[in-house]
C-alpha positions as CSV (number, residue, x, y, z in Angstrom):
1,X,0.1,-6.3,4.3
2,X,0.0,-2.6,2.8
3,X,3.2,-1.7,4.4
4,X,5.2,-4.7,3.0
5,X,4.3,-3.9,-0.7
6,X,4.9,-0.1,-0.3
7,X,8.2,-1.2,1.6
8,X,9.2,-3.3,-1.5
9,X,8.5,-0.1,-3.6
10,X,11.0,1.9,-1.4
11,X,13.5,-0.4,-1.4
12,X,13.5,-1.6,-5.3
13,X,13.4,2.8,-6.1
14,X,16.8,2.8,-3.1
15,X,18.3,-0.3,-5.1
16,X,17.9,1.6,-8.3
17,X,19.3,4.2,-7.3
18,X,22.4,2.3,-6.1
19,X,22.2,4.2,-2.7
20,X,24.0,2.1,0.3
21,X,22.2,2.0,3.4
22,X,21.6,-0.5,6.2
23,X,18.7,0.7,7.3
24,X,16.0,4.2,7.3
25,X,15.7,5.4,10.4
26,X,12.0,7.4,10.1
27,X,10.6,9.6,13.3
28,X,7.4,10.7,13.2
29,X,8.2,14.7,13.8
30,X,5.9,14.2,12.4
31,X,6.5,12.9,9.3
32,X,3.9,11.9,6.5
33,X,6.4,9.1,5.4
34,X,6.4,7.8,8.9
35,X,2.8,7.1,8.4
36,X,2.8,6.1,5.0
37,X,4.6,3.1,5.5
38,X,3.5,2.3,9.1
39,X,-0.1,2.8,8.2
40,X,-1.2,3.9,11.4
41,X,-2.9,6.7,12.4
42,X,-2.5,9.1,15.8
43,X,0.1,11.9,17.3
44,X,2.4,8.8,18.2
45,X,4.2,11.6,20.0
46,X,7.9,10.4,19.9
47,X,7.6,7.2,17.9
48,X,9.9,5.5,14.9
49,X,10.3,3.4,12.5
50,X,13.4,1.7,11.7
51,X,13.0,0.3,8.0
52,X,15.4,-2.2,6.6
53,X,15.1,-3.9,3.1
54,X,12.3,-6.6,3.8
55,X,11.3,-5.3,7.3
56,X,10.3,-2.8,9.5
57,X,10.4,-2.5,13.4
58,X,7.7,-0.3,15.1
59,X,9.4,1.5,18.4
60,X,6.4,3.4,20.5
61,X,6.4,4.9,24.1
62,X,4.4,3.6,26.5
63,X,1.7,5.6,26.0
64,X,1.2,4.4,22.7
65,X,2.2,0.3,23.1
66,X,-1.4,-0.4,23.1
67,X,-2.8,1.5,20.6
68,X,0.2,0.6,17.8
69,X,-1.1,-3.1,18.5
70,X,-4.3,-2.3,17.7
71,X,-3.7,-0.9,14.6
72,X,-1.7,-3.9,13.5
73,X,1.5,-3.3,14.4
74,X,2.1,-7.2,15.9
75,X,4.9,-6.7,17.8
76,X,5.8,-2.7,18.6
77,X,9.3,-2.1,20.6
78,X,8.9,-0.7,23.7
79,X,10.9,2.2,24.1
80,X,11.5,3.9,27.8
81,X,14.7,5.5,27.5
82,X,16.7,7.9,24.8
83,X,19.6,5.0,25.2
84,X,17.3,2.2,24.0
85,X,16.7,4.0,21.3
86,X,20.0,5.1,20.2
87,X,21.0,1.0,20.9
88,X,17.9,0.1,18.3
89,X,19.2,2.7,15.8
90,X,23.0,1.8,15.9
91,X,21.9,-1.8,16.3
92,X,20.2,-1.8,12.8
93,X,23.3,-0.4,11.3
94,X,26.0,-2.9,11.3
95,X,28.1,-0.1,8.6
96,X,26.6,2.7,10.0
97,X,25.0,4.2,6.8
98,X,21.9,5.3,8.0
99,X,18.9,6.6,5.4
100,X,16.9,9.7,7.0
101,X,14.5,12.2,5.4
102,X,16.5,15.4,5.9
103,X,13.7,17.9,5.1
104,X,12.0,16.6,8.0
105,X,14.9,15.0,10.3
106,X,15.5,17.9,13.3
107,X,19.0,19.4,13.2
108,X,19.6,18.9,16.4
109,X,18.6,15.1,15.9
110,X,20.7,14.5,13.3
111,X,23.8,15.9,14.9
112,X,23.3,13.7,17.9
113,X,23.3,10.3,16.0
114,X,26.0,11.8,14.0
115,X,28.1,12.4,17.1
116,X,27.3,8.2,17.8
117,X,29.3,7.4,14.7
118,X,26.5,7.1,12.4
119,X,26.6,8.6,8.5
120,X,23.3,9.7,7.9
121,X,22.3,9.5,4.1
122,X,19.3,11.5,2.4
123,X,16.6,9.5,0.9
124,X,13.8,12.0,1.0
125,X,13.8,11.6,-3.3
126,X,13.2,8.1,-3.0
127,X,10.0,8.4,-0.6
128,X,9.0,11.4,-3.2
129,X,8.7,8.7,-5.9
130,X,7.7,5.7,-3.7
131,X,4.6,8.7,-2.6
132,X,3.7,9.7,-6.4
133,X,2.4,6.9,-7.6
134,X,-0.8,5.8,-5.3
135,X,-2.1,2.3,-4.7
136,X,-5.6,0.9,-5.1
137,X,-6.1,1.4,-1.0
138,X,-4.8,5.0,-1.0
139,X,-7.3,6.1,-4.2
140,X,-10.2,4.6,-2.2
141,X,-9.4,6.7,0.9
142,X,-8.8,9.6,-1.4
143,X,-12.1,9.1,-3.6
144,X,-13.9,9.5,-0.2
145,X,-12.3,12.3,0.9
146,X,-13.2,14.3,-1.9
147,X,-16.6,12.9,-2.4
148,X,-17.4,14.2,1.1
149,X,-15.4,17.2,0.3
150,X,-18.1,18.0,-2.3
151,X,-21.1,17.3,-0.5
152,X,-19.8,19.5,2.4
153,X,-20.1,22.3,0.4
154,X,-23.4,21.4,-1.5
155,X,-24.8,21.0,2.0
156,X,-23.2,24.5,3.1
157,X,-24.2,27.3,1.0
158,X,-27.4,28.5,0.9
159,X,-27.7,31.6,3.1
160,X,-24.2,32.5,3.2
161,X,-23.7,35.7,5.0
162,X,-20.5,35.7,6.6
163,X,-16.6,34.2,5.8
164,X,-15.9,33.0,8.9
165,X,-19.2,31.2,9.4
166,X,-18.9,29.7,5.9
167,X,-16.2,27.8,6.8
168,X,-16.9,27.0,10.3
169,X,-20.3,25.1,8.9
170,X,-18.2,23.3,5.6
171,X,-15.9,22.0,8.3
172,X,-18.6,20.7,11.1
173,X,-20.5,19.1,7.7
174,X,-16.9,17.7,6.9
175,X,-16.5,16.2,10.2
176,X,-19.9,15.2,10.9
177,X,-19.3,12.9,8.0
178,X,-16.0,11.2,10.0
179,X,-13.8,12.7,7.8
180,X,-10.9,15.3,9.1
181,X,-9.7,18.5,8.0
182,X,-6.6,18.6,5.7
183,X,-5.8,22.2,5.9
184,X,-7.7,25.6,7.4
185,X,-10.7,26.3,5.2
186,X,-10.3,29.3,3.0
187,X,-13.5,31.5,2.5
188,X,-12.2,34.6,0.6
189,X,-15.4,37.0,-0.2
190,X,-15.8,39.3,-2.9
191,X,-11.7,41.3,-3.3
192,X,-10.8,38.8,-0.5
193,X,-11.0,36.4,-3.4
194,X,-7.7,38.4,-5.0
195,X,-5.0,37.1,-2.4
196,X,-4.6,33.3,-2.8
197,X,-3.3,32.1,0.5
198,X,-6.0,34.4,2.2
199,X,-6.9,33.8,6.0
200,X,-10.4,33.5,6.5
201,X,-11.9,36.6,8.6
202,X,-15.2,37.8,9.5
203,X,-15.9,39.8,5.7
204,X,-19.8,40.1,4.5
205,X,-20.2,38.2,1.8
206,X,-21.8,40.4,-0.8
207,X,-21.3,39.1,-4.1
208,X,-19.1,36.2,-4.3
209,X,-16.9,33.9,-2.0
210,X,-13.7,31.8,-3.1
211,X,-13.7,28.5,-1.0
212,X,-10.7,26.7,-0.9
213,X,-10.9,23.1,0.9
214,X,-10.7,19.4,1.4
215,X,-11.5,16.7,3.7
216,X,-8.9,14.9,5.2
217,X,-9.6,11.1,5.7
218,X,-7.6,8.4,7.5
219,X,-4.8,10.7,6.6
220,X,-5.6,11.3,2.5
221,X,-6.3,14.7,1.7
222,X,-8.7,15.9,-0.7
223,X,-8.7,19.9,-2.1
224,X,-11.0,21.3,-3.7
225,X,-11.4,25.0,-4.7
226,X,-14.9,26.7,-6.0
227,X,-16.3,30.2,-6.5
228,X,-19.8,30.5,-5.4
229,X,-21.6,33.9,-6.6
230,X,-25.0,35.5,-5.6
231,X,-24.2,38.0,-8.0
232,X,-22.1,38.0,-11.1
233,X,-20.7,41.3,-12.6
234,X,-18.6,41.3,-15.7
235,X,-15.9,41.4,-14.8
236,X,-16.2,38.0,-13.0
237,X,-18.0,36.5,-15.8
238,X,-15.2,37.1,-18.0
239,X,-12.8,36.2,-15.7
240,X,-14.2,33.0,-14.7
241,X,-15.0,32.3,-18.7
242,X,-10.8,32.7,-19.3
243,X,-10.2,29.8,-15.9
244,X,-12.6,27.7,-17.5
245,X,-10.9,27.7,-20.4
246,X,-7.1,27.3,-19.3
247,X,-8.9,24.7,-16.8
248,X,-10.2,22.2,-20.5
249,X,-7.1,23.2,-21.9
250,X,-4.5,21.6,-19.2
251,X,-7.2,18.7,-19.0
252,X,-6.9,17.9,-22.3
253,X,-2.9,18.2,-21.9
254,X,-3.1,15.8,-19.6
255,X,-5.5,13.2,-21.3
256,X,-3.0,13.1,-24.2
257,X,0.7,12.6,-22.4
258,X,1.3,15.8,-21.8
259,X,3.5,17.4,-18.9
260,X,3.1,19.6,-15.6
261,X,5.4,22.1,-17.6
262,X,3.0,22.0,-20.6
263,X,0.2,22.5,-18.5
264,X,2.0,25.4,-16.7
265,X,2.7,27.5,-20.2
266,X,-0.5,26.8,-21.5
267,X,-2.7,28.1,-18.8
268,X,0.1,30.9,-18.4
269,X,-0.9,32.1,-22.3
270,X,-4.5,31.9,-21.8
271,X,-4.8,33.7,-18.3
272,X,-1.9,36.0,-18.5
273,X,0.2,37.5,-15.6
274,X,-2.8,38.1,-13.7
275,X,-2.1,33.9,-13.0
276,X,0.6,34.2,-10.4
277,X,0.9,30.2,-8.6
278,X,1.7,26.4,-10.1
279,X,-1.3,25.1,-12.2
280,X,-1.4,22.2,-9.5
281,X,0.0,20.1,-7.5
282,X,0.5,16.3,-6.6
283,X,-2.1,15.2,-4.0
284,X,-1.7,12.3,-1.0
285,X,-1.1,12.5,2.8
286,X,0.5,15.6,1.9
287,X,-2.1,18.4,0.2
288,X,0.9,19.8,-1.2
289,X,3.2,17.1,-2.1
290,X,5.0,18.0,-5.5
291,X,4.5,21.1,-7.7
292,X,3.1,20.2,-11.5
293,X,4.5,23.6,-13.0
294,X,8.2,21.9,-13.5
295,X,6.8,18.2,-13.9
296,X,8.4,17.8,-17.1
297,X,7.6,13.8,-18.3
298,X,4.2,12.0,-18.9
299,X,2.1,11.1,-16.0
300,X,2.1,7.8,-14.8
301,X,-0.9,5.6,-13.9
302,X,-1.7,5.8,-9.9
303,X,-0.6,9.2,-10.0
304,X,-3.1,11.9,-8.1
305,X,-3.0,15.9,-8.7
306,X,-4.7,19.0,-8.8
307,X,-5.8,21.3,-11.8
308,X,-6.1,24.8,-10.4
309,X,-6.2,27.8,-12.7
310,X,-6.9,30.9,-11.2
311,X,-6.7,35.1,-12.4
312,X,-6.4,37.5,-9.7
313,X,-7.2,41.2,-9.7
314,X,-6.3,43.4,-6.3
315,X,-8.6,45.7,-7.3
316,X,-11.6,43.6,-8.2
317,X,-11.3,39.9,-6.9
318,X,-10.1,36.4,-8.1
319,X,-11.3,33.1,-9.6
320,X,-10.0,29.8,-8.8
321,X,-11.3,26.5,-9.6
322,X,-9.6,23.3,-8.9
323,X,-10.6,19.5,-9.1
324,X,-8.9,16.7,-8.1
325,X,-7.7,13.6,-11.0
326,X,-6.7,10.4,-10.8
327,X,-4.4,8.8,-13.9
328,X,-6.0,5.9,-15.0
329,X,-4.4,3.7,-17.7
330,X,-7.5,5.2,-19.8
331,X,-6.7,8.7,-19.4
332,X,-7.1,11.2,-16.3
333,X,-10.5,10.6,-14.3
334,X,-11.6,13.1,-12.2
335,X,-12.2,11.8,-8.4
């Protein structure tokens, strides 16, 4: 089963790291890890894992029994009161070192099964590594994620008038194609296009728009970011010239072991301080899931990220363009 081989993973990367634990305890609050090594798919609104080297015991609400069996989940724990839970959590922890995620755990949460004697110990690094490296079933979910990615915005295009409406038809193409969304749809038009984390309004779309997007499916997230002109000044053509070639330059960094860092510098000589954000990021359940700019050793095969140069002006506009690769033992493939 795909849980037990990325719950071997976990636990050889906890063993290395000589970290003493009985057991993980892993809510879903929500929680990409949760999902990750569960492998299921749904709000499960209150649910938890408790993972122990070897094993892993499901515990769902009512609401939810039915539908964890479904998705292969044998022989779920039915949970109906806080007590029971608390009983499973300290039960699975004979020494009471307990592994938790702590970016994610609740403070409040984490007090209370403190106050029950437990020591709560951080493994959020060893789910980071575990999460880098991507298995044969998670590329294949990714590869159609962004190939329905792409033809959402082939399919989208023509007769562009209007930000807003842009990215309300790339999303309905996205999910007409039984994919979800894995993060709001940005249409930045013309000096839009300057602000990088812009929120997609109702601007005319005169000359250019900057769409930044991905499909999301069965919880692998593509992104994708492309500028799509009906008219091309200068200014743009220059700009977009000097992200193309920053963009061949990290590629070629990475098709011969270089590093994040490298990437980072070089695309930060070409494009100058008008570049203002990481060159990329890692890519999985989580669009964002570790920055490239301070990746400082040799990517690894299975590993999944983003190259996204990009030169902003306030006064004028930006370009972006970003794909998404895959690290094959034969160099870096784009998906």
């Amino acid at each position: 089963m795909i849980f037990l081989r990325r719950l071997k993973r976990l636990w050889d990367i906890i063993n290395d790291k000589n970290i003493k634990i009985d057991s993980i305890y892993l809510p879903n609050v929500p929680d990409e890890n949760f999902y990750y090594l569960t492998n299921l798919e749904g709000p499960f609104e209150g649910c938890f894992a408790m993972v122990s080297d070897g094993g892993m015991e499901v515990a769902v609400s009512e609401l939810d029994y039915e539908t964890a069996k479904k998705q292969g989940i044998k022989k779920p724990t039915l949970i109906t009161k806080r007590s029971e839970k608390i009983e499973m959590i300290k039960g699975r922890a004979p020494t009471g070192n307990v592994g938790i995620v702590a970016n994610k755990l609740p403070y409040l949460t984490g007090k209370r099964l403190e106050s029950f004697g437990l020591k709560l110990i951080d493994v959020s690094k060893c789910f980071d590594e575990c999460r880098m490296t991507k298995d044969k079933d998670e590329i294949k979910l990714m590869k159609t994620a962004v190939n329905t990615s792409k033809k959402a915005l082939e399919e989208s295009t023509s007769g562009m008038a209007i930000e807003n409406d842009l990215a309300v038809k790339i999303e309905n193409i996205i999910r007409s194609k039984g994919c979800g969304i894995a993060f709001p749809t940005i249409c930045a038009a013309d000096r839009n296009s300057a602000l990088p984390h812009y929120t997609t309004g109702f601007a005319k779309i005169n000359d250019m728009v900057l769409v930044d997007f991905g499909a999301r499916y069965k919880g692998y997230c593509a992104d994708i970011t492309r500028c799509v002109f009906k008219r091309k000044n200068d200014w743009f053509l220059r700009t977009e010239n000097k992200v193309m070639e920053a963009y061949e330059k990290c590629l070629s960094i990475a098709n011969n072991n270089g590093t994040g860092e490298e990437m980072q510098k070089a695309a930060q000589s070409i494009l100058g301080k008008g570049f203002i954000h990481s060159i990329g990021h890692f890519l999985g359940r989580d669009v964002h899931e570790n920055s490239l700019s301070n990746f400082k050793r040799p990517f690894e095969k299975g590993m999944v990220f983003t190259i996204e140069p990009g030169l902003y002006d306030v006064k004028r506009g930006g370009v972006r363009f970003e794909n998404d690769f895959l690290v094959t033992k034969n160099g870096v493939k784009e998906l």
